[in-house]
C-alpha positions in Angstrom: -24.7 -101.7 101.8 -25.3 -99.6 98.4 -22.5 -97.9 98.6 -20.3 -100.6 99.1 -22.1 -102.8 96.5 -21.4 -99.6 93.6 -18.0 -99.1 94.9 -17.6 -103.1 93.9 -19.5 -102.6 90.8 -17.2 -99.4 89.9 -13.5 -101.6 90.7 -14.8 -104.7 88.9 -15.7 -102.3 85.3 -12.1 -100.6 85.7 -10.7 -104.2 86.1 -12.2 -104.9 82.9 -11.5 -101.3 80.8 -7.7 -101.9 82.0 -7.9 -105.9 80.5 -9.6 -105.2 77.3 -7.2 -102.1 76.4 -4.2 -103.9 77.2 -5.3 -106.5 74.5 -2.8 -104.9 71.7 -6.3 -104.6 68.9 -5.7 -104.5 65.8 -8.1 -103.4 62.8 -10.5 -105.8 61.8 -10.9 -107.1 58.2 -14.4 -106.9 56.4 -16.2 -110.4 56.9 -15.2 -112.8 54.8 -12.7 -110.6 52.7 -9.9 -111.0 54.5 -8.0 -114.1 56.5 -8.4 -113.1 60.7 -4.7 -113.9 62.2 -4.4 -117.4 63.0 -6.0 -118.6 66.2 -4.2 -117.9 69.6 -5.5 -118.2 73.1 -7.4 -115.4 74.3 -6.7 -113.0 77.0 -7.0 -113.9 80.5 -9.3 -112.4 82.7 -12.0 -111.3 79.9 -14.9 -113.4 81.8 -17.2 -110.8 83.3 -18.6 -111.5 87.1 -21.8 -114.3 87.1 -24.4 -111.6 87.4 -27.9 -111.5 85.4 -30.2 -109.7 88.1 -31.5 -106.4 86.8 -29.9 -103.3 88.8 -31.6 -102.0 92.1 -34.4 -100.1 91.9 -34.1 -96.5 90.8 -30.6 -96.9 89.3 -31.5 -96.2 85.8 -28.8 -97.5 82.8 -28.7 -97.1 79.3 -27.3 -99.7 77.0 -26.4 -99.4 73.7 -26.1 -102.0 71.0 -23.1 -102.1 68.0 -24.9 -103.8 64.7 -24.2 -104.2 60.7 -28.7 -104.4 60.9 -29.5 -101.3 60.1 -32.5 -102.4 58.1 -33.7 -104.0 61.4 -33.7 -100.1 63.3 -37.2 -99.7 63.2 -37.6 -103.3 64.8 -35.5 -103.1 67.6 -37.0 -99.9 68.3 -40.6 -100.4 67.7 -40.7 -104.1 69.1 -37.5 -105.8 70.6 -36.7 -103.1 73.1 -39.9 -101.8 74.5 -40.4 -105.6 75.1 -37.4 -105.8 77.0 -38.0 -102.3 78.7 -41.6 -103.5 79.9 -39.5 -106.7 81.5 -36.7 -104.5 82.9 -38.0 -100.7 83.5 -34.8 -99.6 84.6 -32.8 -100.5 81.7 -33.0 -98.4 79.0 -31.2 -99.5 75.1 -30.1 -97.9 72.3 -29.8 -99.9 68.9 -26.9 -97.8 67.4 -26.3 -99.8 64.0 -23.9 -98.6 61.2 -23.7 -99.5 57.7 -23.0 -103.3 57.0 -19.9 -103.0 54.7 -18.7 -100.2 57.4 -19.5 -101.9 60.5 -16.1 -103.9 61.2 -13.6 -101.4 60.4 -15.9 -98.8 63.0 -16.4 -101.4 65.1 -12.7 -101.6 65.6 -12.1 -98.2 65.5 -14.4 -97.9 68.5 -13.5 -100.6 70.4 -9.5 -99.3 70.6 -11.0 -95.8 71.5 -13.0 -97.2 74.3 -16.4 -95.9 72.7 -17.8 -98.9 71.7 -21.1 -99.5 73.0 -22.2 -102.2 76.0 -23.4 -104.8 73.4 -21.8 -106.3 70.2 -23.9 -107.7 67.4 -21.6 -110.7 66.3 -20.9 -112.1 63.1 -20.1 -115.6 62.4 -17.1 -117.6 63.2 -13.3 -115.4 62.6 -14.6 -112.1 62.9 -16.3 -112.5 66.4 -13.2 -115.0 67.1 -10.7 -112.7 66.7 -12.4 -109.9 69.1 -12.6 -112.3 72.2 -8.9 -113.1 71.1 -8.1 -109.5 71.2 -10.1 -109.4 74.4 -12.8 -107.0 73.2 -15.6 -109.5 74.0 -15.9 -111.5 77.4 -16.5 -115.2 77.9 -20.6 -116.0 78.4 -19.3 -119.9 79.9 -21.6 -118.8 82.9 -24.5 -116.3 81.7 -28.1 -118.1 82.5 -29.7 -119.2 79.4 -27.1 -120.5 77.3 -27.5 -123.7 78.1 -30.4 -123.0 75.7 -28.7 -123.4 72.7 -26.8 -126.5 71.3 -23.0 -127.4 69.7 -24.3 -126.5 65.8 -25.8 -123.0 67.3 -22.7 -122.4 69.4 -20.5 -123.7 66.7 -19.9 -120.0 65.1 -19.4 -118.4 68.2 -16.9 -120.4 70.2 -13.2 -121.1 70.4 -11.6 -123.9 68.3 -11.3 -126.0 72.0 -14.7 -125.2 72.5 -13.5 -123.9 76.0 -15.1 -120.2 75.6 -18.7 -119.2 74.1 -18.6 -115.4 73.7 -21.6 -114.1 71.7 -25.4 -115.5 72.1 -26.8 -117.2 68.8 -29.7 -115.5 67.8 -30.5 -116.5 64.6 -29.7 -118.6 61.3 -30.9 -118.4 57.6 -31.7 -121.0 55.7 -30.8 -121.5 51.6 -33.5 -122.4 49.2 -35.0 -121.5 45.8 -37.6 -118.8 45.7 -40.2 -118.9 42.5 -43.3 -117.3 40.7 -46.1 -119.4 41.8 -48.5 -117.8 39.8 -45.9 -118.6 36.6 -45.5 -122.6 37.8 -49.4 -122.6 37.9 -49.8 -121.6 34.5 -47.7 -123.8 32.7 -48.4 -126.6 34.8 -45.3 -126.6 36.8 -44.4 -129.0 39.8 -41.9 -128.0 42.2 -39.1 -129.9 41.6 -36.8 -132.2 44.1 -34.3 -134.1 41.6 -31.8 -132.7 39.8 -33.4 -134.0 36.4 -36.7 -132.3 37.3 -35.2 -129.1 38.3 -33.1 -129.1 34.7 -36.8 -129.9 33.4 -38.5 -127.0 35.1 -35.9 -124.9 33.3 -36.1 -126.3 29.9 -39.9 -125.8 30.1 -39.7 -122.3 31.3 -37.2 -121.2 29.0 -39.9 -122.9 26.0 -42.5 -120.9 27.3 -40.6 -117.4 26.6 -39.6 -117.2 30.2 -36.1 -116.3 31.7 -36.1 -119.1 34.2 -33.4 -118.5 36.8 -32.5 -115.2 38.1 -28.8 -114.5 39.0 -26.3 -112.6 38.0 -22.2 -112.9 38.7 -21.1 -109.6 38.9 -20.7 -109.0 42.3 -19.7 -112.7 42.7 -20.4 -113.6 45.8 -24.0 -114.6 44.9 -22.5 -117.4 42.3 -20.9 -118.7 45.5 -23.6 -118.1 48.1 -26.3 -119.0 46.4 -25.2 -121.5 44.2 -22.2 -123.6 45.2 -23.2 -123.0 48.8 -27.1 -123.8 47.9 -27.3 -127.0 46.1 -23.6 -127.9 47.4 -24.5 -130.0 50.6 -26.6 -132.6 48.5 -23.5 -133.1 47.1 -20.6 -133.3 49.8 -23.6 -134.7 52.4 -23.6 -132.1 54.8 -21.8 -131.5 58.0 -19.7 -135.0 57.3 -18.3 -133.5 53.9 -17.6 -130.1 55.7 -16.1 -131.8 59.0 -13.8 -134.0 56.2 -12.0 -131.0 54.7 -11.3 -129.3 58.2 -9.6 -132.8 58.7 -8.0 -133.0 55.4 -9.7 -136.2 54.5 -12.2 -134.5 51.6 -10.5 -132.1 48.7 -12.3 -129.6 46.1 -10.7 -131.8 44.1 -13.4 -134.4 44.9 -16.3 -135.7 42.8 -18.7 -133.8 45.3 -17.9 -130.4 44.4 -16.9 -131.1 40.4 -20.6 -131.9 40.1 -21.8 -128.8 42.5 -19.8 -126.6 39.8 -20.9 -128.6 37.2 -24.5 -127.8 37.8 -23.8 -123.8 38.0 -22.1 -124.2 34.6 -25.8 -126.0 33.3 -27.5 -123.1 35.0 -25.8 -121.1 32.8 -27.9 -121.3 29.3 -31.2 -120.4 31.9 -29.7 -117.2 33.3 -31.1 -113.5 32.3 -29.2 -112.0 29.1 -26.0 -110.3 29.8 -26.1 -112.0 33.4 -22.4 -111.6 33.7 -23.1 -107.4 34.6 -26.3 -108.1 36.3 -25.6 -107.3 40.4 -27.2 -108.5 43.5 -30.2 -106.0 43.4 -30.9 -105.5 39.9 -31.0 -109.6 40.2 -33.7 -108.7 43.3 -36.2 -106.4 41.4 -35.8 -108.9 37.6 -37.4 -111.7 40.2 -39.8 -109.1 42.2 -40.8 -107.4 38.5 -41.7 -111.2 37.4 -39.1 -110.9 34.8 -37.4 -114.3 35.9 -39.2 -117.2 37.8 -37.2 -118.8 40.1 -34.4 -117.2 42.1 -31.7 -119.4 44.3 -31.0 -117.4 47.2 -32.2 -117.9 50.8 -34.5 -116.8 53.9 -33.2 -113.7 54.5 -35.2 -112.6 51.4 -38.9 -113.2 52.6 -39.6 -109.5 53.7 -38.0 -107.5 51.0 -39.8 -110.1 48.4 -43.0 -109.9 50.2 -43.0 -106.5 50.0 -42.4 -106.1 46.0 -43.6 -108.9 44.6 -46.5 -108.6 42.3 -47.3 -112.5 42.2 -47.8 -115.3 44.5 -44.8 -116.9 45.5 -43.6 -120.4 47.1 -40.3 -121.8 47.8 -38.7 -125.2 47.5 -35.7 -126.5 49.2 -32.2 -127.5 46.9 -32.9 -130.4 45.1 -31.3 -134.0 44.9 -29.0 -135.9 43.2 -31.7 -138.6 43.2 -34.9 -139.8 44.4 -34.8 -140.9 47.6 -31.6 -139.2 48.5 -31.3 -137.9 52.1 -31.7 -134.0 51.5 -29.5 -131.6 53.4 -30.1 -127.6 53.8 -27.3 -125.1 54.6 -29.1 -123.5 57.8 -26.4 -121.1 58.6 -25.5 -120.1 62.0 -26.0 -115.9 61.1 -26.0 -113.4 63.4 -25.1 -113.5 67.4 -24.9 -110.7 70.3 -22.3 -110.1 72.6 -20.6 -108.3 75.3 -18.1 -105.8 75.4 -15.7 -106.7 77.8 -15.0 -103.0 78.7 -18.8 -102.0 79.2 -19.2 -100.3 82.8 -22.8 -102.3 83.2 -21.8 -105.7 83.1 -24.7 -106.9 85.1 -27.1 -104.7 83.1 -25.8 -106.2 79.7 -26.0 -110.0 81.3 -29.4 -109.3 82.3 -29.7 -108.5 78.8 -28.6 -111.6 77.1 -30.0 -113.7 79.2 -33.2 -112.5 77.8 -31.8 -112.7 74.2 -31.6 -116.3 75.3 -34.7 -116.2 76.5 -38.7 -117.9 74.4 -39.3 -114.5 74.7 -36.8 -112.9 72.5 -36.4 -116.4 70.1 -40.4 -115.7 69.1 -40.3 -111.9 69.2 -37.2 -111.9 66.7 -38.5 -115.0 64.6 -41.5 -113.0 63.8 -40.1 -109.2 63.8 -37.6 -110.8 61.0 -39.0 -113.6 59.0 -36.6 -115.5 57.4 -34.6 -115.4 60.4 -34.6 -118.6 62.5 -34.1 -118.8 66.4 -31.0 -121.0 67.0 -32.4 -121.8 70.7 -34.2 -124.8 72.0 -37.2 -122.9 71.7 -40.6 -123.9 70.4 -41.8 -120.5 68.0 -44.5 -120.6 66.4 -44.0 -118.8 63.1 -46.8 -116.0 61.3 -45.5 -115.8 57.8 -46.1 -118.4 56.1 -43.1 -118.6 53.9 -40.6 -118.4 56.9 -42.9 -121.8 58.4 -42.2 -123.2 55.3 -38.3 -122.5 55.4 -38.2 -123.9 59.0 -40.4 -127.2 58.5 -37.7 -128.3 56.1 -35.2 -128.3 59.7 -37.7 -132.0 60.0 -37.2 -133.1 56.5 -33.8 -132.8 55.9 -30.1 -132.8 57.6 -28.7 -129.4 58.4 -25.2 -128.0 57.5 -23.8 -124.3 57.6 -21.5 -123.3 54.8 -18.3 -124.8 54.1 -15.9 -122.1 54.2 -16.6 -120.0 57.3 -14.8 -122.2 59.8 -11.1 -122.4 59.9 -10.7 -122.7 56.1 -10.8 -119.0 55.2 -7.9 -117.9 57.7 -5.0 -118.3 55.2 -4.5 -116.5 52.0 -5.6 -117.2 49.3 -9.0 -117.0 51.3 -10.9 -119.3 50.6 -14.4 -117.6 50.4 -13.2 -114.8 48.2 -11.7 -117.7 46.1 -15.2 -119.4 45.9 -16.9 -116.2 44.7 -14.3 -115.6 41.9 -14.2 -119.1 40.9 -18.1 -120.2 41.4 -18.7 -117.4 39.1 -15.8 -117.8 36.5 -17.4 -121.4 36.1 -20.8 -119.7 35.6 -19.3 -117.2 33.2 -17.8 -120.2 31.3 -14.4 -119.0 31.7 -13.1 -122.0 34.1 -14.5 -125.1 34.4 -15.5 -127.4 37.3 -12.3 -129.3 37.3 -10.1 -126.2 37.2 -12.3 -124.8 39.9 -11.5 -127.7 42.2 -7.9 -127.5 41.3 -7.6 -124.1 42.0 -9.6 -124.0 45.4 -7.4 -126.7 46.6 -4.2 -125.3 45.3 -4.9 -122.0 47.3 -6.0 -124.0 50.6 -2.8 -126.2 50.5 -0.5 -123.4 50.1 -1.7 -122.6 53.8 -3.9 -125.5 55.2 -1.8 -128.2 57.0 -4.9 -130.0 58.5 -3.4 -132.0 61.8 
């Protein structure tokens, strides 16, 4: 009975090493750099066998995990996997992460040699997309657990007919503003939740000697991330104004986003001196240093702040047009693992994910990484006080994810590079907010015929 349940085990992994190198790879772009082909149906036959159960006793297997986290090593090593290993004795795993700007074009590299490892850490939406297209990861329709998680978690890791889910959420990030508690105290400071107050708070901080908003727009991207796609959603209202441009019924052009890059252009005057060379961590140690008081930025910045901050800190989330305004967050879908479909322990690497979809792993993760949310139907409770914070806002307010990760940055001009450059060009006062629009739009029509 053993021998004929390995000889099964060994036919079904060829099956799947033949299927996945026969999918005609090619190299991946860095996320969000460059446009993933345009979406075609994936491969046949890349659905592993329904199997979860942990291998037989005494048949020992190592698994090993493909990540961009490499700041999360000593977390997967020292919490996440002896947690696992305790559940599963005779499943060892490896976390084997690589550099993040690195991390596709290796990932690729491995994958068409057939040494990738058994698990892939997934990023959002094209990226992961274009791998199951290419066959490299396997459906997860059937794995037990992922009934755990809803549409909005699934969103970035499924196909456009929302026929195949292929990587497990396991967690978002959630955008906010970060500030010097100890600063707002002294001068009598409120957090504010209009856009008046919030212009207020500035005006009195900049009166009082400060430098009140740390940012810089060399590298871009922040001017983008943390601005446009920050205070943005209050703006455009959230998943409707997103779900409008995939249908072609919403335009940059539109009064939403003119004010979103009008208010980066009145951030302007509040920025550090010489903000147009300042980069991403000398922007990180001006706010840690107290040499700024309020940075716009997100979760995923609670345990590098906690660590070098001098000062008490507290966060509030993007403000409103107006009082009484329905408030939306971006709480966006970040980080997913998967399956490679050539692994030769597919049961082993099921058993796996079904305990990434697991309470178990949703609490352990929330609380390894704060600032990190589980995407799950799980009830965490949170230790850091900062990340509770980020999450209670999920009750207060209507959740998004940003606008340009799904579909609309597959063309070229790509559409998220084109929001960095143009986010901080307003910023820098070299565009303005109506040439921004234009010029989004202009891009996405050359390529976007919405049906």
């Amino acid at each position: 009975m053993r021998k004929t349940f390995m000889m099964i085990s060994l036919l079904v992994a060829l099956s799947l090493v033949l299927t996945a190198c026969g999918g005609g790879a090619t190299t991946q772009p860095p996320a969000a750099t460059e446009p993933p082909p345009a979406a075609t149906e994936p491969p046949a036959a890349t659905e592993p066998p329904a199997a979860t159960e942990p291998p037989a006793t005494g048949e020992e297997v190592t698994l090993t995990i493909e990540s961009w986290r490499n700041d999360d090593l000593s977390i997967w090593q020292d919490t996440i996997i002896p947690a696992f290993e305790a559940k599963y004795p005779n499943i060892h795993v490896e976390f084997a992460p690589t550099a993040p700007a690195e991390y596709n074009g290796v990932l690729n590299t491995k994958l068409q040699g057939g040494t990738a490892g058994d698990l892939i850490t997934c990023r959002p939406f094209d990226a992961s997309l274009q791998l199951f297209q290419q066959g490299h990861l396997a459906s997860l329709n059937d794995l037990a657990g992922i009934e755990n998680f809803g549409d909005v978690a699934k969103s970035a890791w499924i196909t456009d007919d929302n026929s195949d889910v292929f990587c497990v959420p396991m967690a978002s990030v959630i955008h906010g503003f970060f500030y010097n508690k100890d600063k707002f105290d002294e001068l009598g400071l409120a957090e504010p939740t209009t856009k008046e107050e919030f212009m207020n708070v500035l005006q009195a901080l900049k009166d009082a000697g400060e430098t009140p908003l740390v940012m810089g727009t060399a590298d871009q991207w922040e001017s983008a991330t943390m601005g446009f796609q920050n205070v943005g959603p209050n703006y455009w209202k959230g998943e409707d104004g997103r779900q409008a441009l995939i249908a072609g019924t919403a335009k940059f052009t539109d009064e939403p986003y003119i004010k979103t890059w009008q208010d980066l252009a009145a951030w302007s005057p509040f920025l550090p001196e010489g903000f147009e060379a300042v980069k991403y961590p000398d922007a990180q140690s001006l706010f840690t240093l107290g040499q700024g008081v309020i940075y716009p930025t997100g979760s995923w910045e609670i345990s590098l702040f906690e660590k070098d901050a001098g000062f008490n800190m507290g966060i509030f989330p993007p403000y409103v047009e107006n009082a009484g305004d329905t408030c939306y967050i971006s709480d966006h879908t970040d980080i997913a693992i998967g399956m490679n479909s050539a692994t030769p322990h597919p049961a082993e690497a099921q058993t796996f994910l079904s305990w990434v979809a697991s309470d178990e792993f949703a609490a352990l993760y929330a609380n390894a990484l704060p600032g990190f949310f589980p995407l799950s139907s799980a009830q965490v409770t949170l230790d850091d006080p900062l990340a509770n914070e980020f999450l209670s806002w999920r009750q207060q307010c209507e959740s998004t994810i940003r606008n340009s990760y799904q579909i609309l940055s597959r063309g070229e001009p790509n559409l998220e590079n084109e929001l960095w450059r143009v986010s901080a060009g307003v910023m820098n006062g070299s565009i303005t907010p109506e040439q921004a629009g234009q010029e989004i739009q202009d891009g996405l029509d050359q390529w976007y015929k919405p049906q």
